[in-house]
N, C-alpha and C positions, 0 to 999 in steps of 0.2 A: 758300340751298337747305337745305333740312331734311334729316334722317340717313335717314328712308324711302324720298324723291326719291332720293336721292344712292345707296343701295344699288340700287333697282330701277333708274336708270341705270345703273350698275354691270353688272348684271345683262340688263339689255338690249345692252349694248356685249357681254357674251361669246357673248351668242345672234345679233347682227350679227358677229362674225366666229368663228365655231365651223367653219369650212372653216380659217380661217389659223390662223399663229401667233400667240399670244394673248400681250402684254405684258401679264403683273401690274401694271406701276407703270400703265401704261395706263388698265386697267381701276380699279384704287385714286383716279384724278383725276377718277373721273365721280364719285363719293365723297365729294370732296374730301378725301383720305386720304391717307397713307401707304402703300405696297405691303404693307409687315409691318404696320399697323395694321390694313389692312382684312382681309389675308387674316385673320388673327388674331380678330374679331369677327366676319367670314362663319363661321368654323370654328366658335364657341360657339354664336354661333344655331341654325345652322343642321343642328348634328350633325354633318356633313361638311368638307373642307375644298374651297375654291374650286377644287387643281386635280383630286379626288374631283368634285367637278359637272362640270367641262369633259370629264373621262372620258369619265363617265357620260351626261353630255348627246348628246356622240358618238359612243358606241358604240350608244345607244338609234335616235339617226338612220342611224346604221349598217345595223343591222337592219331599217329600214324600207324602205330604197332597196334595199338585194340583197334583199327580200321581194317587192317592187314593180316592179321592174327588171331590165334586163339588165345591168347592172354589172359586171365583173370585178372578183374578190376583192384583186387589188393594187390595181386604180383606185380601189375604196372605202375599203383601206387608206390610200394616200395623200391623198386627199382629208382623208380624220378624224387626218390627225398621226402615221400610223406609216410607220418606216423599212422594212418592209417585211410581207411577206405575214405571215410567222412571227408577230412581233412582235403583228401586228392579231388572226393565228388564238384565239392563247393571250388577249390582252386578252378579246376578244370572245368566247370559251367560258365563261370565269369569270363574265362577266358577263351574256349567257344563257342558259348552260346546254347551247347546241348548236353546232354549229359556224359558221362562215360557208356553207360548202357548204351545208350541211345548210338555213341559211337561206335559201338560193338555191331550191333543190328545193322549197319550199314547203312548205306542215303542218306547221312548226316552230313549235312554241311559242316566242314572243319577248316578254322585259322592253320595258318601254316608260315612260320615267325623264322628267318632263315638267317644263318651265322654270318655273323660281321666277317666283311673284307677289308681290309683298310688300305687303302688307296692316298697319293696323293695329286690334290688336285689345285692346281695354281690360278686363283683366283683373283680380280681387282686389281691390287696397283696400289693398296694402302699404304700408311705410310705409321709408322709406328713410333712412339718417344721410347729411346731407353738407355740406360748408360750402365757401364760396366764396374763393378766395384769389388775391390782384392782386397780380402778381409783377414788378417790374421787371426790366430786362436783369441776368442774368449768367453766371458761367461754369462749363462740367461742365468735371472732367477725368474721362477714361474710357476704357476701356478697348474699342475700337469691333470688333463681327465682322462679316466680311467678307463680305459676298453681294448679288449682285445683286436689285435691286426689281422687275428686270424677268420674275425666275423664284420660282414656288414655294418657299415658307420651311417648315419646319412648327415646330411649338411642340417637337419633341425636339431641332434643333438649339439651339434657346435651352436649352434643358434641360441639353445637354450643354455649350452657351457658361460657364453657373453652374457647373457641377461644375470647368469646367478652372479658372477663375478664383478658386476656393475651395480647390484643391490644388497650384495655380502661385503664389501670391503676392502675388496682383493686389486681392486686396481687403485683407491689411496694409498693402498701399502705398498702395492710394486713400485710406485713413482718416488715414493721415501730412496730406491735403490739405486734410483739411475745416476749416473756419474754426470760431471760438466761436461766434460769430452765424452760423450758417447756416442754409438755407432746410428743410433738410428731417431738420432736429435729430438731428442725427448718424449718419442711417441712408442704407447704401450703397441706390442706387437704381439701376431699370435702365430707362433711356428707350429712348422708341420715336418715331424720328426722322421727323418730317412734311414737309410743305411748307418747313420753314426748313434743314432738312440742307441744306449746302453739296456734299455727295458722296452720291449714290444708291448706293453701293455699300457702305454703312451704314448699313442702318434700325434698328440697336438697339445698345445700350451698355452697360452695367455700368458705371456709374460713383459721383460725390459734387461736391457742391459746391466750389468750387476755392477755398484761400485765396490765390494768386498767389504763392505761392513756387517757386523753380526747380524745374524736373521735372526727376530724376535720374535713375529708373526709362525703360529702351527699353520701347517696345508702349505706352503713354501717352499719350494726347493731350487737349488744351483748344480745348473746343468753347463756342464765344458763343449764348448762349439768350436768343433774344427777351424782350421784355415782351410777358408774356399775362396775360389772367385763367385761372384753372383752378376747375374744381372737384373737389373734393378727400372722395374716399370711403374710410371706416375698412372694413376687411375683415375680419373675426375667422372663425376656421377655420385646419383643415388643407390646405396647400395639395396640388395644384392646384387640387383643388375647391370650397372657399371661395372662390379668385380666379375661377373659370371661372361659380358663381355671381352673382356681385356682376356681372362683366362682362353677363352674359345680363341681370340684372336695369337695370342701367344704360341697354343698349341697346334695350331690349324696352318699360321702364315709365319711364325717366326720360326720354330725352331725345323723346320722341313728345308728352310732355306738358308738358314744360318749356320756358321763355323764352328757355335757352340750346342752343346746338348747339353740337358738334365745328367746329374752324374749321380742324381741318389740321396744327395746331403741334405741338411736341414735347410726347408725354405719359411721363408717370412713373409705375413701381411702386417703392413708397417702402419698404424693406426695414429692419426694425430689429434681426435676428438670422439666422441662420439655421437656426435651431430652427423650421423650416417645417411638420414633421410633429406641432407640438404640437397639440391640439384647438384650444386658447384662443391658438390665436399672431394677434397684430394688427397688419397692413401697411396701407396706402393706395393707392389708385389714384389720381393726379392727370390730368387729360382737359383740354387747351388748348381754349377756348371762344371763343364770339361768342354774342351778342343774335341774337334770329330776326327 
């Protein structure tokens, strides 16, 4: 299944259940994703992130049915995911403009926010750097955060996972691990765990290549990483934007046109400083692949 299939599946599963409770990791397996990969690439593409569309998708349904119907203003709150009236009023103002009553009484002006189609559209003529790398099995040691695949991630918790890991410790200690011969020549990386994660309740890490010496450090763990192919893109810029670029361009121009697809595995941001805010600073994105 191709990355366009797999997002408009994606996207179809939360328009079939947009009345229920919606499982992110759920939704990331029509995908064939990660829960933190896919929300992660939903958010660059698409400007917004996945749980900004589930909102919006149903506060827009919202305002159709109390426009349309006799509905009461809690029945329509609990239908669309709120604990109660309050919770729904204040959503549903910010994001109309009027109240719910107000939408009830009719001649309300009402937003009306309409389900992704995903399309693809061949654009420019760019030209891409990237090379291909066949990685036999081995091992992260890393430093793993905590959160469910099955709930909204957003990119400032990982923001904040870097900050704590850069003033607690955690990255002179990982650099104690890394081997001479290592895979990702000396630079701390932060994976984002796929289909191989043994525990859903860590899709992303901070880690380095492990040489198998004793771990001495608590909060520390070694984690077995498949043999994949990757492919392996240089990123120059200041980050976030540089990364948030190269990401948009990867999903948008490369893999729609290319032999290879996402296959699900553990992918890698390959970090060699943390001089992030330099113009000219250069990291990589590695992306687990398969043949189409």
């Amino acid at each position: 299944m191709d990355w366009i299939t797999g997002v408009q599946r994606a996207v179809d599963y939360v328009e079939a259940h947009m009345t229920e409770p919606i499982d992110y990791e759920e939704v990331a397996k029509q995908a064939y994703s990660s829960s933190f990969h896919f929300q992660r690439v939903f958010s660059i593409l698409c400007g917004f992130t996945l749980g900004e569309y589930i909102r919006m998708r149903r506060l827009s349904l919202a305002g159709s049915e109390l426009a349309a119907s006799a509905v009461r203003v809690i029945d329509a709150a609990v239908k669309y995911g709120y604990d109660s009236s309050e919770s729904f009023s204040r959503a549903f103002t910010r994001f109309h403009g009027v109240t719910p009553s107000q939408a009830k009484h009719g001649g309300a002006a009402l937003k009306s926010f309409s389900p992704l189609s995903v399309k693809l559209i061949l654009d420019g003529g760019n030209t891409m750097d990237y090379r291909i790398e066949t990685m036999g099995a081995f091992q992260l040691i890393c430093k793993k955060k905590q959160v469910s695949g099955k709930e909204e991630m957003t990119t400032e918790e990982i923001t904040r996972f870097w900050q704590a890991c850069n003033t607690d410790g955690t990255i002179p200690a990982l650099c104690k691990y890394i081997p001479a011969d290592n895979v990702f020549g000396n630079c701390i990386v932060g994976a984002c765990f796929g289909k191989d994660a043994a525990d859903n309740e860590f899709p992303y890490a901070v880690g380095a290549h492990y040489n198998g010496m004793p771990v001495a450090e608590d909060g520390l763990a070694v984690v077995e990483i498949p043999a994949h192919t990757y492919v392996a893109f240089p990123c120059v810029g200041s980050m976030p934007e540089a990364f948030e670029r190269l990401y948009q361009q990867i999903y948008s121009e490369f893999f729609p046109t290319s032999e290879y697809q996402p296959c699900g595995g553990t992918d890698f941001e390959v970090y060699p400083s943390a001089d992030v805010d330099n113009p000219n600073y250069t990291c990589e994105i590695w992306i687990a692949v398969e043949k189409k």
